[in-house]
C-alpha positions as CSV (number, residue, x, y, z in Angstrom):
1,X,-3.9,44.1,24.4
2,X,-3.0,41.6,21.9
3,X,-5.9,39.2,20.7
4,X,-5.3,35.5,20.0
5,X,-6.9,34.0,16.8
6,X,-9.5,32.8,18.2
7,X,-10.5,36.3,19.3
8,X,-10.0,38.0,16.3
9,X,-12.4,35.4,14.6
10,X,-15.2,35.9,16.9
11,X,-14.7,39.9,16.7
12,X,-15.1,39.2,12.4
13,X,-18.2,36.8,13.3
14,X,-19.7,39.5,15.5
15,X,-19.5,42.0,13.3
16,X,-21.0,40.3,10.6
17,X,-23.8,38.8,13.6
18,X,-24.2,42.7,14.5
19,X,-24.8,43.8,10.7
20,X,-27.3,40.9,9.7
21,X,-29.0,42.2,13.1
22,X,-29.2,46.2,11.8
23,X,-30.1,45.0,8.2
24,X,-33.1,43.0,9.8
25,X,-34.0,45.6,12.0
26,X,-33.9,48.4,9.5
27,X,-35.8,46.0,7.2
28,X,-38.2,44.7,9.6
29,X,-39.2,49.2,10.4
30,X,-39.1,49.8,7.0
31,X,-41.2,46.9,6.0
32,X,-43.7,48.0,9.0
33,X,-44.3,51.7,7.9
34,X,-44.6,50.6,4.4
35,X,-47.2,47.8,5.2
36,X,-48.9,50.7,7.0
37,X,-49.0,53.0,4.5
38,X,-50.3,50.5,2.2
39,X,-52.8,49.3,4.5
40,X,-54.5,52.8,4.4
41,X,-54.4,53.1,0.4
42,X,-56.2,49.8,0.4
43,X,-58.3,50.7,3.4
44,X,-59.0,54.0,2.7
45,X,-58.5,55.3,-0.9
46,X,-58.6,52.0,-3.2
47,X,-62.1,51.2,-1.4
48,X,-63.4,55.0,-2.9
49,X,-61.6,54.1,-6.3
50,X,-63.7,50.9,-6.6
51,X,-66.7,52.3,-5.2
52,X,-67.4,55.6,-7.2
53,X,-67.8,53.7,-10.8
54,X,-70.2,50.9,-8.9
55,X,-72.6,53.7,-6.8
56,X,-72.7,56.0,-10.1
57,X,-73.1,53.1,-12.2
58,X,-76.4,51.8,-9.7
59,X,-77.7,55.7,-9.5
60,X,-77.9,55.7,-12.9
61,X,-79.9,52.5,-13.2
62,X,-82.4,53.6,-10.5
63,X,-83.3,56.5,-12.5
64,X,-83.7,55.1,-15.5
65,X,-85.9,52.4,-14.2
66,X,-88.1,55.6,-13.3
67,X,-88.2,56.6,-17.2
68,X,-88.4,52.7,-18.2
69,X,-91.6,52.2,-15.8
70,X,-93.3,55.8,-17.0
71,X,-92.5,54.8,-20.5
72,X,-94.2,51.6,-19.8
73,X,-97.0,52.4,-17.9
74,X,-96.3,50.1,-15.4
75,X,-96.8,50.7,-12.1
76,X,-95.4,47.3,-10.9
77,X,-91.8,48.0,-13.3
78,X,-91.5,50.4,-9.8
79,X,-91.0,47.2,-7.7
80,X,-87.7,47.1,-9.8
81,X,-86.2,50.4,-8.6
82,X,-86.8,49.7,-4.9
83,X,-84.2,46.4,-5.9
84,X,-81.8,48.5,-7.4
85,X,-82.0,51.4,-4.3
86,X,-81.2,48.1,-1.9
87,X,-78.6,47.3,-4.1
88,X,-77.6,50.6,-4.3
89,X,-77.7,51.4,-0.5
90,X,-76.1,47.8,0.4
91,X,-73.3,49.4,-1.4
92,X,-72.1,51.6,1.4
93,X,-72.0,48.7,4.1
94,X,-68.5,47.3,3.4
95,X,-67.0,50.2,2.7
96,X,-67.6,52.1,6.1
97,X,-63.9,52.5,7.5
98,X,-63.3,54.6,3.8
99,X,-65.8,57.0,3.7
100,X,-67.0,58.9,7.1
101,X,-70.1,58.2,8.4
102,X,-72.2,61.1,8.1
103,X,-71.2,61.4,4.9
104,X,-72.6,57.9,4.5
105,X,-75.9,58.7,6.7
106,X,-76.4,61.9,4.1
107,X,-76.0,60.3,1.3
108,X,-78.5,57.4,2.6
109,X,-81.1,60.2,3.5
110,X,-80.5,61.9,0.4
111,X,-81.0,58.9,-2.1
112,X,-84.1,57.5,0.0
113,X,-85.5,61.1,-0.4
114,X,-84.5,60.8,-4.1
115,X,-86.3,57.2,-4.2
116,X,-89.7,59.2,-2.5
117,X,-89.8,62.1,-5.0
118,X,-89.3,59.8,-8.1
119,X,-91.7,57.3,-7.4
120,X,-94.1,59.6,-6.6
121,X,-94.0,61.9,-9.8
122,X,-93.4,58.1,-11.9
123,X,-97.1,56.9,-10.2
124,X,-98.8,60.7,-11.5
125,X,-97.0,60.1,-14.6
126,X,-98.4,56.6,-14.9
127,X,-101.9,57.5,-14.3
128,X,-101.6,60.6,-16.9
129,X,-101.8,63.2,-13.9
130,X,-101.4,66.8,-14.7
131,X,-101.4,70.4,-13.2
132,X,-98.6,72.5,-11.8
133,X,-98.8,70.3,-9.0
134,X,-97.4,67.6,-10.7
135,X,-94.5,70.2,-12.5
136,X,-93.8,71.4,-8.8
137,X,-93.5,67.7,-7.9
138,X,-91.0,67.3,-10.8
139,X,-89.0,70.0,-9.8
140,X,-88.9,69.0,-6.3
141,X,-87.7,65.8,-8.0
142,X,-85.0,67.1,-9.5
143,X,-83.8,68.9,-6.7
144,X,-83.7,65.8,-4.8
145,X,-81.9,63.7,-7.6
146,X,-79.0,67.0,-7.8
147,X,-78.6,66.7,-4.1
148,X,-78.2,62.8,-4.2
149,X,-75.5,63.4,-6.8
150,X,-73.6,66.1,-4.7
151,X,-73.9,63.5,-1.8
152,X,-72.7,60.8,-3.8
153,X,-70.1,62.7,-5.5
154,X,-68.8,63.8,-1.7
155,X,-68.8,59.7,-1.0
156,X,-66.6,58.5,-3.7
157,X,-64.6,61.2,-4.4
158,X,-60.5,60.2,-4.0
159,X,-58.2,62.3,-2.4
160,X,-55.9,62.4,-4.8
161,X,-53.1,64.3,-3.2
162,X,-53.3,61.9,0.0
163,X,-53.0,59.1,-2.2
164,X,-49.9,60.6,-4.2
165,X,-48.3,61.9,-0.6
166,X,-49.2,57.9,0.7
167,X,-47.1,56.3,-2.1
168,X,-44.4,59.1,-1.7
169,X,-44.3,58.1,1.5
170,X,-43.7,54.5,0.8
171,X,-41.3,55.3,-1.9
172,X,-39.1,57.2,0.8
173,X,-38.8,54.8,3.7
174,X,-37.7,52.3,0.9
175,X,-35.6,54.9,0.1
176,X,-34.0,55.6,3.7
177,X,-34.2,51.7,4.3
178,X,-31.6,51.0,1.3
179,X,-30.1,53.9,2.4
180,X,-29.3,52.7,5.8
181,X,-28.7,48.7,5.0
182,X,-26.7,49.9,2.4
183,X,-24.3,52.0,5.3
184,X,-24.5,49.6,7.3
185,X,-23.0,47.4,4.8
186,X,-20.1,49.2,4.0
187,X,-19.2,49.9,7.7
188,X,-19.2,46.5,8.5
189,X,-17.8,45.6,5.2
190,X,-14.5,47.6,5.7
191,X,-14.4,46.4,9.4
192,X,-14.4,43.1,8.6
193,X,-12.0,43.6,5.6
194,X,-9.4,45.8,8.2
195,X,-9.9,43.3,10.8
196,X,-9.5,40.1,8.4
197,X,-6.2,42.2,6.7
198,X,-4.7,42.6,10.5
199,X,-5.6,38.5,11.0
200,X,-4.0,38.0,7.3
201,X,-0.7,39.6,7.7
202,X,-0.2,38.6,11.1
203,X,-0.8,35.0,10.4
204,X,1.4,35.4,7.0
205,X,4.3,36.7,8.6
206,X,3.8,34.5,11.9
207,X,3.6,31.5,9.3
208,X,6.4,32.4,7.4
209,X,8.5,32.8,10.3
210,X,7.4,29.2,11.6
211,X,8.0,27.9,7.9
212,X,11.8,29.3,7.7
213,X,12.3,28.3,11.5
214,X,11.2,24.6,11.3
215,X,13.0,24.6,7.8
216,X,16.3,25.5,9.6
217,X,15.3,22.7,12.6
218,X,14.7,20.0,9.4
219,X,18.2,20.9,8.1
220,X,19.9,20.3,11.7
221,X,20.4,24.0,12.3
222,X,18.9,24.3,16.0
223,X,20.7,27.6,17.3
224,X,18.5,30.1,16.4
225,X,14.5,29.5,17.4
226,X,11.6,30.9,15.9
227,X,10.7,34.1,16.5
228,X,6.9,34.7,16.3
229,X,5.8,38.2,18.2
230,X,2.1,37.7,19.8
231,X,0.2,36.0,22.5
232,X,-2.2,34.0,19.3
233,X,-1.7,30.4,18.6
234,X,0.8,31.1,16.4
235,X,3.2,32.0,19.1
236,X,2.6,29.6,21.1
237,X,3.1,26.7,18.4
238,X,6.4,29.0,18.2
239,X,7.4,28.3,21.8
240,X,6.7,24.8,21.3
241,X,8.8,24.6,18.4
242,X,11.5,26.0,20.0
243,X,11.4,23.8,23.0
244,X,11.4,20.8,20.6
245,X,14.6,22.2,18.7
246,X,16.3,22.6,22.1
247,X,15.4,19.1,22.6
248,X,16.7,17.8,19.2
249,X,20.1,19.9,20.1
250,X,20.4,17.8,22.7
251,X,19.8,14.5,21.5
252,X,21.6,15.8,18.5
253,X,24.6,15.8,20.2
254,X,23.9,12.8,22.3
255,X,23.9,11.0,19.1
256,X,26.9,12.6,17.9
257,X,28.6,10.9,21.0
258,X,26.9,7.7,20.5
259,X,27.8,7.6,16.8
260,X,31.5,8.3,17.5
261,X,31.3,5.6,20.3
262,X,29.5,3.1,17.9
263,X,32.1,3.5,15.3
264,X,35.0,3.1,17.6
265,X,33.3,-0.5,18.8
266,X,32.4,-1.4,15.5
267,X,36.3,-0.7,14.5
268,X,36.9,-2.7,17.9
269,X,34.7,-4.9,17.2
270,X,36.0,-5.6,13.3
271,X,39.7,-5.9,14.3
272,X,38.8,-8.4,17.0
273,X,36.7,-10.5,14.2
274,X,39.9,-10.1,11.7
275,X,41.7,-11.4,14.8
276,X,39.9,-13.7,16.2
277,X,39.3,-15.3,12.3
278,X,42.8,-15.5,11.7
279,X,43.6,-16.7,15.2
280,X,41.1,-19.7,14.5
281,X,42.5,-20.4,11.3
282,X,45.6,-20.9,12.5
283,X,44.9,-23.9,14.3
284,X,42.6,-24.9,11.8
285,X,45.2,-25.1,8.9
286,X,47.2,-26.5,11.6
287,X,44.9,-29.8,12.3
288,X,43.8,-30.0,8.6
289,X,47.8,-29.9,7.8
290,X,49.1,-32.5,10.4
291,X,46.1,-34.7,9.4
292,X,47.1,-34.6,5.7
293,X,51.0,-35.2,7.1
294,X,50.0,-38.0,9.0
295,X,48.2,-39.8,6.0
296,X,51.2,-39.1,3.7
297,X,53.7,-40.2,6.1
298,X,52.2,-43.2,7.5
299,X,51.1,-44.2,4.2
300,X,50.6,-47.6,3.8
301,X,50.7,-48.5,7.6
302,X,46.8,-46.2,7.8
303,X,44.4,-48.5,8.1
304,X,40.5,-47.8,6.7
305,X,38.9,-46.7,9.9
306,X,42.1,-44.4,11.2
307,X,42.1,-43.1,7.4
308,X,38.3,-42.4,8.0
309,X,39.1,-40.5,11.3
310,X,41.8,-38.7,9.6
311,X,39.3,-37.4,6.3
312,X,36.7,-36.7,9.3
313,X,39.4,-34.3,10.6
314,X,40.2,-32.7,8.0
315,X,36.7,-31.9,6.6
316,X,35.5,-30.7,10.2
317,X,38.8,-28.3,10.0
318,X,37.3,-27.3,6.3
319,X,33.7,-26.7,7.1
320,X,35.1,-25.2,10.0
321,X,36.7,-22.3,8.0
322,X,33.9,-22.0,5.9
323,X,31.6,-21.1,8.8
324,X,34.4,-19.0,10.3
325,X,34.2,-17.0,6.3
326,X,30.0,-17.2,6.1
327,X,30.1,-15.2,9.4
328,X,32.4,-12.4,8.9
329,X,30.6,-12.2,5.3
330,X,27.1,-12.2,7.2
331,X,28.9,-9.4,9.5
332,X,30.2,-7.0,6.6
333,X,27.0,-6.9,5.1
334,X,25.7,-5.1,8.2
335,X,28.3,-2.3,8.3
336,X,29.4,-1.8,4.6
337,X,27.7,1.4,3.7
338,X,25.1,1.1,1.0
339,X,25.3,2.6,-2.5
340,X,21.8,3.3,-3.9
341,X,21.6,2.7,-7.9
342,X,19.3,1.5,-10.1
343,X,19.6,-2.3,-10.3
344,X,18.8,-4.3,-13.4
345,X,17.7,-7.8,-11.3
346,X,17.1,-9.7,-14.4
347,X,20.3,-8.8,-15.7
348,X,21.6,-10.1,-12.2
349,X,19.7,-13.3,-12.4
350,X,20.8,-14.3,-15.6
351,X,24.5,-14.1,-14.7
352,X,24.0,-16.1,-11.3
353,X,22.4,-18.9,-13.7
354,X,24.8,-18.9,-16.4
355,X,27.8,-19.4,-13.2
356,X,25.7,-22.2,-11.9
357,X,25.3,-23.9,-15.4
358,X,29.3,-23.4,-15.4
359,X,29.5,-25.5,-11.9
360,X,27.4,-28.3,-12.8
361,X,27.0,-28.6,-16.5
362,X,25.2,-31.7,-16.5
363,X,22.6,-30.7,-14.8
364,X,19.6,-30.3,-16.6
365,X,17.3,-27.0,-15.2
366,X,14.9,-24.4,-17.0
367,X,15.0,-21.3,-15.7
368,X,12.5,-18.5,-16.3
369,X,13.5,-15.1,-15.9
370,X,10.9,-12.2,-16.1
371,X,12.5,-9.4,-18.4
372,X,12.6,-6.0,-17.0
373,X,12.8,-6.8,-13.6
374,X,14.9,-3.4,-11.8
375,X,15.2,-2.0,-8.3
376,X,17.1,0.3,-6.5
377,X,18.9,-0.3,-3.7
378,X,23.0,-1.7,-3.5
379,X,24.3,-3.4,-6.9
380,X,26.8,-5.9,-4.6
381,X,24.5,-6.7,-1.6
382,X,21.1,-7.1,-4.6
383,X,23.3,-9.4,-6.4
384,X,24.2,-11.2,-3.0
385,X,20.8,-12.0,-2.9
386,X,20.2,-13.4,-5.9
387,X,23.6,-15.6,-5.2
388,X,22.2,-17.1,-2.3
389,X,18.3,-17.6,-3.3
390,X,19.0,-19.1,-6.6
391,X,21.6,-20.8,-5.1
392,X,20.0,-22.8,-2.8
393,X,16.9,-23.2,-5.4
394,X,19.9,-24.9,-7.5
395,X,21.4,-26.9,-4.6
396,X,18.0,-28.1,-3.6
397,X,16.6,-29.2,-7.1
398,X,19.1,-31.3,-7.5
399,X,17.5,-34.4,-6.9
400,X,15.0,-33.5,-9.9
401,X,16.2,-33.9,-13.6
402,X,13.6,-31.5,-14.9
403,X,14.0,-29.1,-12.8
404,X,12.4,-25.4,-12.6
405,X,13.7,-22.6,-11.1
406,X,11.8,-19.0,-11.5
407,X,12.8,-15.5,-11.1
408,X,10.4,-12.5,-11.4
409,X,8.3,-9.7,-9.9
410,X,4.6,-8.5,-9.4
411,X,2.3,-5.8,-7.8
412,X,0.6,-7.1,-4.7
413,X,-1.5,-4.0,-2.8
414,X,0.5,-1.2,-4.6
415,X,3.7,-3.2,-3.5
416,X,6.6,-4.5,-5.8
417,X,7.3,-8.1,-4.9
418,X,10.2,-10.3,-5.8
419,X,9.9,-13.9,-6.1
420,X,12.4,-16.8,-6.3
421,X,10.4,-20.1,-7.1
422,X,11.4,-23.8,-7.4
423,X,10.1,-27.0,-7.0
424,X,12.6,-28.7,-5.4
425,X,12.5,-30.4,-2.0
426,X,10.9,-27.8,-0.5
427,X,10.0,-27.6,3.1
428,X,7.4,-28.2,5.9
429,X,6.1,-24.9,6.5
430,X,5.7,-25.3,10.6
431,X,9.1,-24.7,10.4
432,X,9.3,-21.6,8.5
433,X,10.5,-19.5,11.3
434,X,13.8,-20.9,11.6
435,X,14.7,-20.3,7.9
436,X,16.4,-17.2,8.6
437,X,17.9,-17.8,11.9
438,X,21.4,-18.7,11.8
439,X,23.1,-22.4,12.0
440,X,19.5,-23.0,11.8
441,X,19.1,-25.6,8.4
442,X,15.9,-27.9,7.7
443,X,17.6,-30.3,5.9
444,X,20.3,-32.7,7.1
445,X,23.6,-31.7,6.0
446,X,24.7,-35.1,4.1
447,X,21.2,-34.9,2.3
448,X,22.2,-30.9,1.4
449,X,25.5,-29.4,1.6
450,X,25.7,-25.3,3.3
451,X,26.7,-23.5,6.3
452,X,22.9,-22.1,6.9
453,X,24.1,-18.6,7.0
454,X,22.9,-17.8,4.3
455,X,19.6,-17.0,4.2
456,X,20.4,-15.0,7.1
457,X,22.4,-13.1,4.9
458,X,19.5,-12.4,2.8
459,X,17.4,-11.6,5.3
460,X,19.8,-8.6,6.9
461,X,20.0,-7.2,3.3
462,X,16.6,-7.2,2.7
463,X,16.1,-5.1,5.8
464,X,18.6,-2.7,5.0
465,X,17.1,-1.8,1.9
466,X,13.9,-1.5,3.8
467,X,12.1,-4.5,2.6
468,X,10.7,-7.7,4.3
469,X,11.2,-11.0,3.5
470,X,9.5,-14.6,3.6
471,X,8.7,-18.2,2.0
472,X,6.0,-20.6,1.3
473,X,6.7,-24.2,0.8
474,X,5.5,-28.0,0.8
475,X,7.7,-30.8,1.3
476,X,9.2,-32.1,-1.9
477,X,6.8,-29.9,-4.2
478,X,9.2,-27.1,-3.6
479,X,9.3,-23.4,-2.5
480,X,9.0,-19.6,-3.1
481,X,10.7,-17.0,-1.3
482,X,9.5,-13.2,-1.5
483,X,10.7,-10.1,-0.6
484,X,10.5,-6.7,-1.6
485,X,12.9,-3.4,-1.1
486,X,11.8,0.0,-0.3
487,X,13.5,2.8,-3.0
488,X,13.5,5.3,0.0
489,X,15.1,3.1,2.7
490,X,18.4,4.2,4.3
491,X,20.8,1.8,5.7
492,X,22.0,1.6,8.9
């Protein structure tokens, strides 16, 4: 059975889930038989280690306060040594869970029997009694204060062995605990490390199957699919990828088909524009010739108005076959196939000026050109653009004898934008939208001579360089058209 990826992840978090589960459990038993053993050293033996220095310390004391009141002669220095036997006694309260309690009960007996004898012999002392009574009493002392000692020795005294065995203990259930985490570690170390080497190469050689597949789909090459083996993700992004390449065969040849019909109609379609121009031409050199005939050979006998008529023929003819030339220009510049090299626009800019200068050199006009000003895209069609903007920033300046016209570039939103400025008559900016339409002109044609194709012109090339264009303009304060032109545009 094969797993998908999304199995294989959840088997490498469970296995890490299931090891942080042993590691706490080992820690949490080891930590509880430690915390035992360390509860009976502190309960048991560190109570006796504490208490032996503190009972032989108080023993002492009540004996000597014995010899201190006999020395002194002073019966009431006794009241003293029945404080320091409370003391004493008070001792063994706290610490009953340490030290068993009839070894506590003897030595209580034995130290209160110790407390009798003393006192007693201390009072004969005090009032200078003698006699072997009072040397019997002494020994009887003595014998009392020997067996306290034994009885207090029995309560204090440490088992040492127990204690060493206690920590020993300790020390080995840490032992067996880092023992055990640190197994459990490494099994579920190299489980996870097997499992995520499986995942690893599996998805490595999945991916680079996908990789070199979908390479050969981006280059166009759809026969052969991807071949990913599995039931993961993987293999199914495979499947999908295959039924996409299927589907890009298909439309590849569908547009194979469609691009060998389009040609033929566009080569239909261009012969029937050649044909149709020079069919209309015909007749148009035709009327333009029999009006010029008519003028020459009537001569004298035309009068003004029929002489008018005839001029009104033969510009209509004229204009005529200008429109007829504007629009098979305005139709090559959408099928001639574009060649992408750097540009130097300035360069470009200058020489459209300098031709315009040569037109009309009485007119008067500074021109400011930005240096530097490149692009990429087609040197003919770029330089069309310029032709036409700056010509019509010419044309319609004329009426000012200080003219400026203004050619340049700048960054707008990480965006290279071309500008063509004058301020010339300029135009109401409601009617912007039918700038670039064609035939469509905002200006009478008497006022402003042009076939208001071009701008249309501009506006096709523009696109096929992958830019946008527009204006801005006021009535007689002149206007600005921008575009821009994206380097990684193809044409179509």
């Amino acid at each position: 059975m094969r797993l998908n990826f999304r199995a294989k992840l959840t088997a490498l978090v469970g296995i890490a889930a299931v090891a942080l589960l042993l590691v706490i459990v080992v820690g949490a038993t080891s930590a509880r038989r430690v915390d035992s053993q360390l509860e009976a050293v502190q309960q048991y033996y560190l109570p006796r280690l504490e208490l032996g220095p503190k009972l032989e310390g108080d023993f002492e004391q009540l004996r000597r306060s014995f010899q201190d009141a006999v020395a002194a002669r002073d019966r009431d220095a006794l009241a003293s040594a029945a404080e320091l036997k409370s003391t004493l006694l008070g001792r063994l309260d706290p610490v009953r869970g340490a030290v068993a309690p009839a070894d506590v009960s003897d030595l209580r007996v034995a130290i209160e029997d110790y407390f009798a004898a003393a006192r007693e012999v201390s009072e004969r002392l005090i009032a200078d009694e003698t006699g072997e009574d009072l040397i019997g009493a002494m020994a009887r002392m003595q014998e009392k204060q020997q067996r306290a000692r034994e009885r207090l020795e029995r309560v204090t005294v440490v088992d040492r062995p127990g204690l060493a065995n206690a920590f020993a203990t300790i020390s080995r259930a840490e032992e067996v605990a880092g023992t055990y985490r640190l197994w459990i570690s490494l099994s579920c170390l190299v489980a996870a490390v097997a499992l995520s080497w499986a995942l690893s190469r599996g998805v490595l050689r999945s991916l680079s199957e996908l990789g070199a597949g979908l390479e050969r789909f981006g280059e166009g090459h759809f026969d052969k699919g991807v071949d990913v083996i599995g039931g993961d993700e993987l293999a199914e992004v495979a499947k999908q990828a295959n039924r996409m390449a299927r589907s890009l065969a298909r439309l590849s040849r569908e547009r194979e088909r469609a691009e060998v019909a389009l040609k033929q109609s566009n080569r239909e379609l261009e012969a029937f524009s050649y044909s149709v121009a020079h069919d209309l031409r015909a007749p148009l050199r035709a009327i333009n010739g029999f009006s010029r005939a008519l003028m020459e050979d009537l001569g004298e006998k035309v009068d003004g108005d029929l002489k008018d008529l005839l001029n009104r023929i033969g510009a209509a003819a004229q204009r005529m076959g200008e429109l007829i030339d504007a629009l098979l220009a305005m139709s090559r510049v959408s099928r001639v196939e574009l060649q992408r090299e750097r540009v130097d626009l300035t360069r470009a800019a200058e020489t459209t000026v300098r031709q315009l200068r040569a037109i009309t050199p009485n007119r008067g006009v500074d021109f400011s050109n930005q240096p530097n000003v490149v692009a990429e895209g087609d040197p003919a069609l770029l330089r069309a653009v310029l032709d036409n903007l700056l010509g019509n920033a010419w044309k319609f300046t004329g009426a000012r004898p200080d003219a400026h016209i203004s050619f340049g570039c700048s960054l707008q939103e990480g965006e290279t934008v071309y500008f063509v400025k004058d301020d010339g008559a300029g135009f109401d900016m409601a009617h912007a939208s039918k700038l670039f339409t064609p035939f469509q002109r905002l200006h009478q044609a008497g006022e402003f001579p042009g076939t208001g194709i071009g701008l249309a012109t501009v506006q096709r090339i523009v696109q096929r360089h992958g830019g946008r264009i527009w204006a801005e303009g006021k009535v007689r304060e002149g206007a600005a058209f921008y575009f821009t032109l994206s380097p990684g545009a193809q044409g179509t």
